[in-house]
TORNU-314041 format. One record per residue (C-alpha): residue in one letter; x, z, y. Coordinates in steps of 0.25 Angstrom, whole numbers. Each point is the difference from the previous one (the first is absolute). Last residue first. Layout:
<sites>
(site 'a', (X, Z, Y))
...
</sites>
This chain:
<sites>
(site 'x', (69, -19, 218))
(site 'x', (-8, 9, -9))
(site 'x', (4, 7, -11))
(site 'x', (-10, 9, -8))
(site 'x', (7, 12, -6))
(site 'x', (-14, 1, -8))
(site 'x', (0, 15, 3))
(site 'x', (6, -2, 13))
(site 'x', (-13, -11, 3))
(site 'x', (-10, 9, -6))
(site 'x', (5, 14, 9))
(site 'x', (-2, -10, 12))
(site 'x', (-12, -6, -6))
(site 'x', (-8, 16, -1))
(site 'x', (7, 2, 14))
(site 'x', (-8, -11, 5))
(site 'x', (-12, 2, -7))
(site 'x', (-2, 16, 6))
(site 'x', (4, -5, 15))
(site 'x', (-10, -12, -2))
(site 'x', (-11, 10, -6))
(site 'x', (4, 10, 11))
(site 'x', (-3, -10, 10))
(site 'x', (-12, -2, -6))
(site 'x', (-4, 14, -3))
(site 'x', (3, 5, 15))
(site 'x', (-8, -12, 8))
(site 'x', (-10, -4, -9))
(site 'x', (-8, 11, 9))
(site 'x', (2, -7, 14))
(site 'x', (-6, -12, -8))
(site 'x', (-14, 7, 3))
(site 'x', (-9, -14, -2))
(site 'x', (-8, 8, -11))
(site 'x', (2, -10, -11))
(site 'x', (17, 1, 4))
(site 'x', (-1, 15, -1))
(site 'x', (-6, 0, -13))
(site 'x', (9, -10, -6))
(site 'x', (14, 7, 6))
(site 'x', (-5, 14, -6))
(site 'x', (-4, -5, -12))
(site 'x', (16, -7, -1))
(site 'x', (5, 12, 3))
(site 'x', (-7, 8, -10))
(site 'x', (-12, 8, -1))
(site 'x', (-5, 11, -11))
(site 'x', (-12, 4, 2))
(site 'x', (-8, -6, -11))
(site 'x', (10, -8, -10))
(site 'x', (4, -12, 5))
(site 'x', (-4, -13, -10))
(site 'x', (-7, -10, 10))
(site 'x', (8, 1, 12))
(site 'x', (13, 3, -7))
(site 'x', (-2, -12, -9))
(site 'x', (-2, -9, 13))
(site 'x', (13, 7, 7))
(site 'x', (13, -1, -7))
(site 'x', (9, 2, 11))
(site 'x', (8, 13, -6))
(site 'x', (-1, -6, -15))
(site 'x', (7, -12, 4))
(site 'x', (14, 10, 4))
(site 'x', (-4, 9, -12))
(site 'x', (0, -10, -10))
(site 'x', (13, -6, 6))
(site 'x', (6, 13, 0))
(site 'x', (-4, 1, -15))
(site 'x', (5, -12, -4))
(site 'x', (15, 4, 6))
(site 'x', (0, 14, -6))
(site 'x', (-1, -8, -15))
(site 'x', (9, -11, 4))
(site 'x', (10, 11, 4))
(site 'x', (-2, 9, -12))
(site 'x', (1, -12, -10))
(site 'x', (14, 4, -4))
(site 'x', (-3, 16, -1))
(site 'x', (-13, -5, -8))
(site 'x', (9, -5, -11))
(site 'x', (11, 9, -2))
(site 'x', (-8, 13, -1))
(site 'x', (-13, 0, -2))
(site 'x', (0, -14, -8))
(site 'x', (11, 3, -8))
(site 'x', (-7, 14, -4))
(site 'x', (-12, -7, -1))
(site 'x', (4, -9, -10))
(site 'x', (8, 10, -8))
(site 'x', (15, 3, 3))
(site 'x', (9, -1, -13))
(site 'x', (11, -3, 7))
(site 'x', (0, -16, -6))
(site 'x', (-14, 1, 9))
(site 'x', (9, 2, 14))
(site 'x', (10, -9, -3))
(site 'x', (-13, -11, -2))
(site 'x', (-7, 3, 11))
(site 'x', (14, -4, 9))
(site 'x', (1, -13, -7))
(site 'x', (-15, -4, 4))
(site 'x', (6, 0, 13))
(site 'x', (-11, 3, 11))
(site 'x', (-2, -9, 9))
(site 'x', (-13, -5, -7))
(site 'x', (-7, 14, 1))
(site 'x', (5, 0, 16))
(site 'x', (-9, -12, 3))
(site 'x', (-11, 5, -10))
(site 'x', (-2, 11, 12))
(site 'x', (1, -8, 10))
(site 'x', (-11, -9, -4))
(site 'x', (-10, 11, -5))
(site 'x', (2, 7, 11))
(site 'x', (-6, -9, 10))
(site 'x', (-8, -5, -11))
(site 'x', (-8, 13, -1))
(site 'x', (-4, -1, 15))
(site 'x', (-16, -3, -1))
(site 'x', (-3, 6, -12))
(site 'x', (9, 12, 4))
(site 'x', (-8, 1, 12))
(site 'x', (-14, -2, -7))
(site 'x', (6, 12, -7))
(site 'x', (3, 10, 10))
(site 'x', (-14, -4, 5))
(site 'x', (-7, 5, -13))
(site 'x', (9, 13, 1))
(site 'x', (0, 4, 12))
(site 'x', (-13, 10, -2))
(site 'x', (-14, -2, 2))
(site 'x', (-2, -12, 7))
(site 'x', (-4, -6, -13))
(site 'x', (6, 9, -12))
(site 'x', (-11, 7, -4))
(site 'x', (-11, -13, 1))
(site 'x', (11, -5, -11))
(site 'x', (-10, -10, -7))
(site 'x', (-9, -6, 10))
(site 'x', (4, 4, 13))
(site 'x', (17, 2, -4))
(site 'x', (-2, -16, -8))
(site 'x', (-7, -7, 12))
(site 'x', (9, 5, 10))
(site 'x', (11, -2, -8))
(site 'x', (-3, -16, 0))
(site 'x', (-2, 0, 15))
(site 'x', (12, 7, 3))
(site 'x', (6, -9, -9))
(site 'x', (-6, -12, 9))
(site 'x', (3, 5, 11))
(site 'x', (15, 2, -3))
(site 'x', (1, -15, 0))
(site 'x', (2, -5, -16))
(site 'x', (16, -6, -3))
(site 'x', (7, 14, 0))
(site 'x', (-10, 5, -10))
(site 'x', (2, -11, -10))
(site 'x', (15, 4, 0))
(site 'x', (-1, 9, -11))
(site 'x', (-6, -10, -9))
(site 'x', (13, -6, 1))
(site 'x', (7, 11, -6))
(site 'x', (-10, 1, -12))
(site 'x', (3, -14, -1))
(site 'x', (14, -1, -1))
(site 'x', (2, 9, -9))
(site 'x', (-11, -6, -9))
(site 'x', (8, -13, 0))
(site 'x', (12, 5, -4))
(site 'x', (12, 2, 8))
(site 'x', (3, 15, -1))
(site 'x', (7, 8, 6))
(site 'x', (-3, -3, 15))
(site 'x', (-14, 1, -4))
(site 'x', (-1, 14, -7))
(site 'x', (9, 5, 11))
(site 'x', (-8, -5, 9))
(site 'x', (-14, 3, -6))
(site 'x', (6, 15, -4))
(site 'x', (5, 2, 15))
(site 'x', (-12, -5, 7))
(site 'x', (-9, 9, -3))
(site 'x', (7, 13, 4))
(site 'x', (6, -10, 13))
(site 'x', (-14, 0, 4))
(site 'x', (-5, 14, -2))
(site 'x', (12, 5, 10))
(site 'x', (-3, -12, 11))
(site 'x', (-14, 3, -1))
(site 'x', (2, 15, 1))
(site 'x', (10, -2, 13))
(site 'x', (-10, -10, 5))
(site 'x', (-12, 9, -1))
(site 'x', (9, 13, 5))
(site 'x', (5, -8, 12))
(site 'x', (-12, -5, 4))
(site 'x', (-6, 14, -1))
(site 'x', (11, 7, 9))
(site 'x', (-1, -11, 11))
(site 'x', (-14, 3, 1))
(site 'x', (4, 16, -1))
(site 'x', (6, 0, 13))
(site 'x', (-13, -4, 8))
(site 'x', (-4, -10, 9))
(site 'x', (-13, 1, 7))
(site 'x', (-9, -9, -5))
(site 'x', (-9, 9, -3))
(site 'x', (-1, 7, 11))
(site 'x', (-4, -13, 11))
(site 'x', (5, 3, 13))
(site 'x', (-7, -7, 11))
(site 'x', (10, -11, 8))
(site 'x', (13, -3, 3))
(site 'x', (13, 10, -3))
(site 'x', (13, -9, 0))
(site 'x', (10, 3, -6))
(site 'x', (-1, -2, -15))
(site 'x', (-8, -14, 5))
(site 'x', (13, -3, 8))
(site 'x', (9, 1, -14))
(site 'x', (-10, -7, -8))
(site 'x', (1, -12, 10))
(site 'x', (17, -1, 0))
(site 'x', (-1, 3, -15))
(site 'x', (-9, -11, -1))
(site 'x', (6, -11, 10))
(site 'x', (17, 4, -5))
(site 'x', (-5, -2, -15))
(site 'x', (-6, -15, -3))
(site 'x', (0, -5, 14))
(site 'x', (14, 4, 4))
(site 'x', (8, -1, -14))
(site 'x', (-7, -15, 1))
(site 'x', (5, -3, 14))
(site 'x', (16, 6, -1))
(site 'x', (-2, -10, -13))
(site 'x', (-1, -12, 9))
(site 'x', (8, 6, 12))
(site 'x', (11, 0, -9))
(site 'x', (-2, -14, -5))
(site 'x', (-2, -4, 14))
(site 'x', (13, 5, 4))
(site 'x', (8, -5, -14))
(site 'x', (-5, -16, 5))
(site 'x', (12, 0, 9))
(site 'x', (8, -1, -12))
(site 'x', (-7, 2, -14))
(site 'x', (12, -4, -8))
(site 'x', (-6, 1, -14))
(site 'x', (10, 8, -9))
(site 'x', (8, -7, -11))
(site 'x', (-1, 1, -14))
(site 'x', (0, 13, -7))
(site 'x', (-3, -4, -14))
(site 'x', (-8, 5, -10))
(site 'x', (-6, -6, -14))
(site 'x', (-13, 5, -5))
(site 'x', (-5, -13, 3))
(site 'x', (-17, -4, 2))
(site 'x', (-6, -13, -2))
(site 'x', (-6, 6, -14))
(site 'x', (-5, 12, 9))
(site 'x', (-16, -3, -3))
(site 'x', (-7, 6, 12))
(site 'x', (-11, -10, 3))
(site 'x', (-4, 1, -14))
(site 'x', (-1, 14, -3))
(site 'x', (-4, 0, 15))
(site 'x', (-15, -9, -4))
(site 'x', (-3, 9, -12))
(site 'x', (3, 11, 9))
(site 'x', (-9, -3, 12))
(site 'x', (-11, -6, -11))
(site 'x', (-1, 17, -5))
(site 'x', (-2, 3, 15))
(site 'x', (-10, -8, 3))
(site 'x', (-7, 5, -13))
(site 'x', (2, 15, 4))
(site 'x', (-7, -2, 10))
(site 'x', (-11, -6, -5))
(site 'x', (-1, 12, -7))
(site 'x', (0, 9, 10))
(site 'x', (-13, -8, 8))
(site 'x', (-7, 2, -13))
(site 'x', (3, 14, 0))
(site 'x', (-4, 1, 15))
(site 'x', (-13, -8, -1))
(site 'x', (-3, 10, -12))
(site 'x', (4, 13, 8))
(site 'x', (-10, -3, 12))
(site 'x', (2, 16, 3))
(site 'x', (3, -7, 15))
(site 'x', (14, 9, 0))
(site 'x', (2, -9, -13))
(site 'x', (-4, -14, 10))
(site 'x', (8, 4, 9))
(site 'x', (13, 4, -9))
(site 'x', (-3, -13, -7))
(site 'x', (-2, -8, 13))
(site 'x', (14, 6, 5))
(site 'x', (8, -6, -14))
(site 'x', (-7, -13, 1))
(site 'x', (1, -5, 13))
(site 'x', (-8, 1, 14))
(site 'x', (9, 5, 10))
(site 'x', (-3, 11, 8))
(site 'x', (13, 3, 7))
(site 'x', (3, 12, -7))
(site 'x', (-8, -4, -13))
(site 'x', (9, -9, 0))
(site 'x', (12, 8, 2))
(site 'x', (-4, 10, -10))
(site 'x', (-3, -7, -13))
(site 'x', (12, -8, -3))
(site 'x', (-2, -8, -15))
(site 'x', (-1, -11, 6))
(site 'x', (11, 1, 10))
(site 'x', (9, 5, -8))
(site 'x', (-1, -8, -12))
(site 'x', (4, -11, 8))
(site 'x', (13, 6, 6))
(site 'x', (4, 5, -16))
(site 'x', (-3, -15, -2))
(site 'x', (8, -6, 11))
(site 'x', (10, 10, -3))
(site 'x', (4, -5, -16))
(site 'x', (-2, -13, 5))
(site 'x', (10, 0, 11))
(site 'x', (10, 7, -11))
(site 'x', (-4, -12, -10))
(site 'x', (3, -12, 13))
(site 'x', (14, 6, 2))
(site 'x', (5, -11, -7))
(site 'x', (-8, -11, 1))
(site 'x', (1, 3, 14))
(site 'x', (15, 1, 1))
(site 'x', (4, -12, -5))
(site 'x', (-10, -13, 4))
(site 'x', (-9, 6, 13))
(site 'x', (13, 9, 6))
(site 'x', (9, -11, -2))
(site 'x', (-10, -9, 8))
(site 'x', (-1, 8, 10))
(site 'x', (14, 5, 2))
(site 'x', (4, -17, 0))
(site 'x', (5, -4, -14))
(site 'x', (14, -9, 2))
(site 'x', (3, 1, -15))
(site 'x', (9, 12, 6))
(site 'x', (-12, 6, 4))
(site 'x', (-6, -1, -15))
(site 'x', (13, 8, -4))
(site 'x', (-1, 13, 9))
(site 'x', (-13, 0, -5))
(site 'x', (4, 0, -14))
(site 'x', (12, 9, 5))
(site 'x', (-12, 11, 3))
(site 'x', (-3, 4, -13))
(site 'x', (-11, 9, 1))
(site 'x', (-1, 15, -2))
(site 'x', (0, 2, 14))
(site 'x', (-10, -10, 4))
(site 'x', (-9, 7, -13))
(site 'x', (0, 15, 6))
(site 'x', (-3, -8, 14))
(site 'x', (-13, -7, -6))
(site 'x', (-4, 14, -5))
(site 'x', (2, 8, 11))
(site 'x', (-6, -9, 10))
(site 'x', (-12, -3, -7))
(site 'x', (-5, 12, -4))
(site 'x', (5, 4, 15))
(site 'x', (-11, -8, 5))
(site 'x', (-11, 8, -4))
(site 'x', (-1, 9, 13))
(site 'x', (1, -10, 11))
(site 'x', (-10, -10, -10))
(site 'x', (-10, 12, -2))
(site 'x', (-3, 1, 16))
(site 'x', (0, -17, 2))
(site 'x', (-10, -1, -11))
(site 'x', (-8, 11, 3))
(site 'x', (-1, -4, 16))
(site 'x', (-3, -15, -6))
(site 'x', (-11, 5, -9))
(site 'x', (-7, 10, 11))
(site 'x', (8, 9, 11))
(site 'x', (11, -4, 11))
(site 'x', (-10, 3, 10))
(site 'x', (4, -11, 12))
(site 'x', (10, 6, 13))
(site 'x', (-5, 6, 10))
(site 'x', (11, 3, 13))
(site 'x', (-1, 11, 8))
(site 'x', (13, 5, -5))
(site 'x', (0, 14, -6))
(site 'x', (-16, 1, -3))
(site 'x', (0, -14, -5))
(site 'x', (12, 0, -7))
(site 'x', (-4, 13, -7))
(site 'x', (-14, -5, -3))
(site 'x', (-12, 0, 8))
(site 'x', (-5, -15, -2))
(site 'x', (7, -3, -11))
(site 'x', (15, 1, -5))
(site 'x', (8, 12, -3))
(site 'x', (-10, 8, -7))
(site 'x', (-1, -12, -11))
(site 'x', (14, 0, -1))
(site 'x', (2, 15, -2))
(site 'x', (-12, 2, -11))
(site 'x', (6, -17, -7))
(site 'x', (14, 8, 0))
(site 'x', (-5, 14, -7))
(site 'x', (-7, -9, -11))
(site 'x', (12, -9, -2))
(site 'x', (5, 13, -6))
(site 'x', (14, 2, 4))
(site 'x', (11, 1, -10))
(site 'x', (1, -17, 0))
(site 'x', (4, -1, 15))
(site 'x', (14, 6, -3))
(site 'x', (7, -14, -7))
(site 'x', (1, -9, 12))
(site 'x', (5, 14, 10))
(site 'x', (9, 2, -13))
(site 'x', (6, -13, -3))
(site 'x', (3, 0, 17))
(site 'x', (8, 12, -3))
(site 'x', (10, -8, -11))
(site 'x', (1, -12, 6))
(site 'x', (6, 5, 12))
(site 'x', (3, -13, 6))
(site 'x', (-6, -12, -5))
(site 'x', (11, -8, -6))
(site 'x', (-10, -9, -9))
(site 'x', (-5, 0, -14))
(site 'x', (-4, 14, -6))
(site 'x', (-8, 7, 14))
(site 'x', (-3, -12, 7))
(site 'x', (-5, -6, -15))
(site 'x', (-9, 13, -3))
(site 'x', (-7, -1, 14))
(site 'x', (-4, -14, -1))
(site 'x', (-5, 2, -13))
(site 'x', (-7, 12, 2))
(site 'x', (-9, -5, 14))
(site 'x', (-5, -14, -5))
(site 'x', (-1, 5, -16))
(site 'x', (-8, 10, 8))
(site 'x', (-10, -10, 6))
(site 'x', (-3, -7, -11))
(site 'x', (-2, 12, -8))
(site 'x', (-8, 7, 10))
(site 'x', (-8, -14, 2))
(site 'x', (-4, -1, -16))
(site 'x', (-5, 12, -2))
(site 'x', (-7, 2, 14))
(site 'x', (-7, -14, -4))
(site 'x', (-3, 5, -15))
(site 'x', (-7, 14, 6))
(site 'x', (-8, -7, 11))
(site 'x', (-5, -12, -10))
(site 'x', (-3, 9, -10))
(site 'x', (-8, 10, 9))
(site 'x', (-6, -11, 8))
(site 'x', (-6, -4, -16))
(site 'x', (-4, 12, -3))
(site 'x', (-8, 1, 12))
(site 'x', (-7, -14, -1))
(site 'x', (-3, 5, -14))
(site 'x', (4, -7, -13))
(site 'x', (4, 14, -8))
(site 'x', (-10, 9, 7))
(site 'x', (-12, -10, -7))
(site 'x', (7, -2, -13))
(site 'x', (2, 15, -1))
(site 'x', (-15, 1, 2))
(site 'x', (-4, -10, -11))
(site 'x', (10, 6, -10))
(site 'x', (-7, 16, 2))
(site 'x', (13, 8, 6))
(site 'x', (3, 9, -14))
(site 'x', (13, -10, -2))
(site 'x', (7, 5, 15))
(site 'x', (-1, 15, -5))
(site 'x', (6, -3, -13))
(site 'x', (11, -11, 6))
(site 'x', (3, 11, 11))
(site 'x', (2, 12, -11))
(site 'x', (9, -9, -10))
(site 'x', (8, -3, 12))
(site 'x', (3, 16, 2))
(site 'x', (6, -1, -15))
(site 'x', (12, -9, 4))
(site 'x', (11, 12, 4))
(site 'x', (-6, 9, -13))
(site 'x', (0, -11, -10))
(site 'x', (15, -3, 4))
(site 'x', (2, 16, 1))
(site 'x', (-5, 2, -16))
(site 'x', (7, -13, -4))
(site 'x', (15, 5, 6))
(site 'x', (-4, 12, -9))
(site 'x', (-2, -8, -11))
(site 'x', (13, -7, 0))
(site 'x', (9, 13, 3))
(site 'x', (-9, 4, -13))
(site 'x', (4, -10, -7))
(site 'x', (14, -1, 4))
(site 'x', (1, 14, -5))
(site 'x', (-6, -1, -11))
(site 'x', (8, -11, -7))
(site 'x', (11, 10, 1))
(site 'x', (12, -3, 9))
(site 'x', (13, 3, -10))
(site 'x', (10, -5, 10))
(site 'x', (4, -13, -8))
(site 'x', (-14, -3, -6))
(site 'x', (-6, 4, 16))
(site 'x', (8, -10, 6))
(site 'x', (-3, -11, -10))
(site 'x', (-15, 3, 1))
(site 'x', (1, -1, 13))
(site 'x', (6, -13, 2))
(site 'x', (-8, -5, -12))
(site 'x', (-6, -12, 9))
(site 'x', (-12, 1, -2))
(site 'x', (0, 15, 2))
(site 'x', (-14, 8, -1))
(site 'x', (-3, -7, -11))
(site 'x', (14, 2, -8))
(site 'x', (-2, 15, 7))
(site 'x', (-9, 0, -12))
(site 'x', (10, 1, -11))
(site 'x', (-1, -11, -9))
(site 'x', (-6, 3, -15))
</sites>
């Protein structure tokens, strides 16, 4: 009979491993069984939205599904889809080639201010710009001058696209520095002009990272909640929160999964968009573009963007704190123990989610079998559904199965977080499993030290970092997550990001204020600590 890691393991790589360090077929079971349990676990909320949406009467469904409504929502959510990612492959590739390819000066700073707009909350930026134009905004109080409401679609689109580039950026500038730059350096000598060499070398090149963005950009901005329903754009993600507000549950189920259909064709489309058979792994320094006079307006280019994107918020949360204006409203004020509770949920999301991502990475990352692969993959599904839409699901499963957990306690939330954020951890974590020197497990078993004994002591100390780093990313998302906060908080027991929402529907943006700038203060030392845990270079 064959051992049954043979099933789990098409390959027989870790079959072979556990005959020469004496792995029992029940360990890899169970290591496999386990990863099953939290697979199941991560998509069971899914399970809830197709029961609710498949009790709507067929007729009526039909009726929702073909309105004049759900058609604006489609058409509004695919358009701001598609323009933020148009518009920030626009901003991030530009940026990522002044800051790899050419003689800017002070490379290294300016990758920063490009790179610093993705720790705050495009919901924080859409509250401060729709303040600071209008009829009675800050520009029009300070300087006489009105300016047009940046608000609706195109405000939404122009709001998220300052706050999503960086996706783009930083993953089109990791692929410019790993490319080989003497095939560029070749094509000018064939008398390519920069343009042309950019379109016929560099671009195929450098055309998976842009991918890899673009989609991280796209899934953004339909899956964002707050900033459209900031600025009172009608798209899917705010409709569903309306519409659940509303009690009109079945309308909002079927809304989610539409959704989730959008989504599911995004990623059919950017597994094929993103192939990376054009791409070399070969380096090569090559020669910096000369920028010239031109070096003055590319300063001033990026000088812009840190500006708008961070300088303008801070600069208007900053006069909010000072300024006094108005009735006071007691329960907005602002209270120590918001900031307390946000950091408590992330810390506990960030705690659960490495816990469950540690047996589906290692699992993973030793093992190349098919189930392996699977089970991690299933892990992601959460990443890839709007946070609505879980909040939606978990709403439907805490009021109709765990009526005790629903909004009674943090638990229920705590796991609509890991749902959501489980990849986060997951990735890093099954990075550090495959740096891991087989050779190493090996010493350690020929000393007769058990499984767990090897794991505990010489395995999890190597994986430690990748481990720490998930979790700080967990936490740093966590801390901005703000539909499933809305709709899963336990009674009484408010966070920044309810603070922000319910002083922003009451028109008292004095009170976003303190937990704003303490969210952006909170995420940027949250990357700070990321990036020297990473040992991240940039410039």
């Amino acid at each position: 009979m064959k051992p049954i890691t043979t099933y789990f393991d098409s390959d027989g790589r870790f079959e072979s491993l556990g005959e020469r360090l004496g792995e029992t077929d029940r360990s890899a079971l169970a290591l496999a069984a386990i990863s099953a349990v939290i697979a199941f676990l991560v998509i069971s909320p899914m399970f809830w939205l197709l029961w609710r949406a498949s009790t709507v009467d067929p007729a009526r469904a039909y009726g929702l599904i073909v309105s004049s409504q759900t058609a604006t929502i489609t058409l509004n959510s695919v358009l701001l889809m598609l323009a933020v990612t148009l518009f920030s492959i626009l901003l991030g590739v530009p940026l990522a080639v002044l800051t790899t390819r050419t003689d800017l000066p002070y490379p290294r700073f300016w990758t920063v201010v490009a790179a610093l707009p993705l720790v705050i909350p495009s919901y924080i930026g859409a509250i401060a710009f729709v303040s600071m134009f209008g009829s009675g905004g800050q520009i029009d109080s300070l300087f006489g001058m009105t300016i047009p409401r940046v608000d609706g679609l195109r405000g939404a689109t122009f709001i998220i696209t300052l706050y999503t580039y960086p996706y783009v950026f930083l993953t089109t500038r990791a692929a410019l520095l790993s490319m080989d730059s003497s095939l560029v350096d070749a094509a000018r000598t064939l008398n390519a002009g920069r343009l042309d060499a950019f379109r016929r070398v560099t671009l195929p090149q450098i055309r998976p990272g842009i991918a890899a963005g673009a989609l991280l950009a796209g899934l953004y901005a339909i899956s964002d909640f707050g900033t459209p329903a900031f600025m009172g754009a009608g798209v899917f993600t705010s409709t569903i929160y309306w519409e659940f507000s509303g009690f009109a549950v079945e309308y909002a189920a079927l809304l989610a999964l539409q959704l989730i259909a959008i989504v599911a064709v995004v990623l059919v489309i950017e597994a094929g968009i993103g192939s990376d058979e054009d791409a070399s792994g070969a380096t090569g320094a090559g020669g910096a573009i000369r920028l010239g006079a031109w070096k003055w307006p590319a300063m001033g280019f990026v000088s812009l963007i840190g500006i708008v994107t961070l300088v303008v918020p801070v600069a208007i949360f900053t006069n909010w704190l000072v300024r006094s204006v108005g009735d006071p409203i007691p329960a907005l004020e602002f209270q120590a123990e918001f900031a307390a509770n946000s950091v408590y949920l992330a810390l506990l999301a960030a705690l659960v989610a490495c816990a469950f991502a540690l047996p589906v990475a290692y699992y993973s990352g030793r093992s190349n079998s098919l189930v392996a692969r699977v089970l991690e993959r299933a892990t992601y599904v959460g990443f890839a559904v709007p946070g609505v839409v879980i909040g939606l699901a978990l709403v439907f499963l805490g009021t109709r199965t765990l009526p005790s957990f629903y909004r009674q306690g943090v638990w229920l939330l705590v796991f609509a977080y890991v749902v959501r954020f489980l990849p986060q951890a997951v990735g890093t974590v099954r990075s550090s499993v495959l740096q891991v020197d087989t050779a190493t497990l090996e010493a350690a078993r020929t000393l007769n030290a058990g499984p767990l004994e090897t794991f505990r002591r010489v395995t999890l100390p190597l994986i430690l970092p990748g481990v720490i780093a998930g979790g700080i990313l967990v936490f740093l998302t966590t801390m901005k997550e703000l539909p499933m906060t809305l709709m899963l908080q336990p009674i009484g027991m408010d966070t920044l990001v309810i603070v922000i929402w319910g002083a922003q529907n009451a028109l008292a943006y004095r009170y976003a204020a303190v937990p704003a700038l303490l969210l952006v203060l909170i995420s940027g030392l949250t990357m700070v600590v990321l990036l020297r845990q990473e040992g991240y270079g940039v410039g």
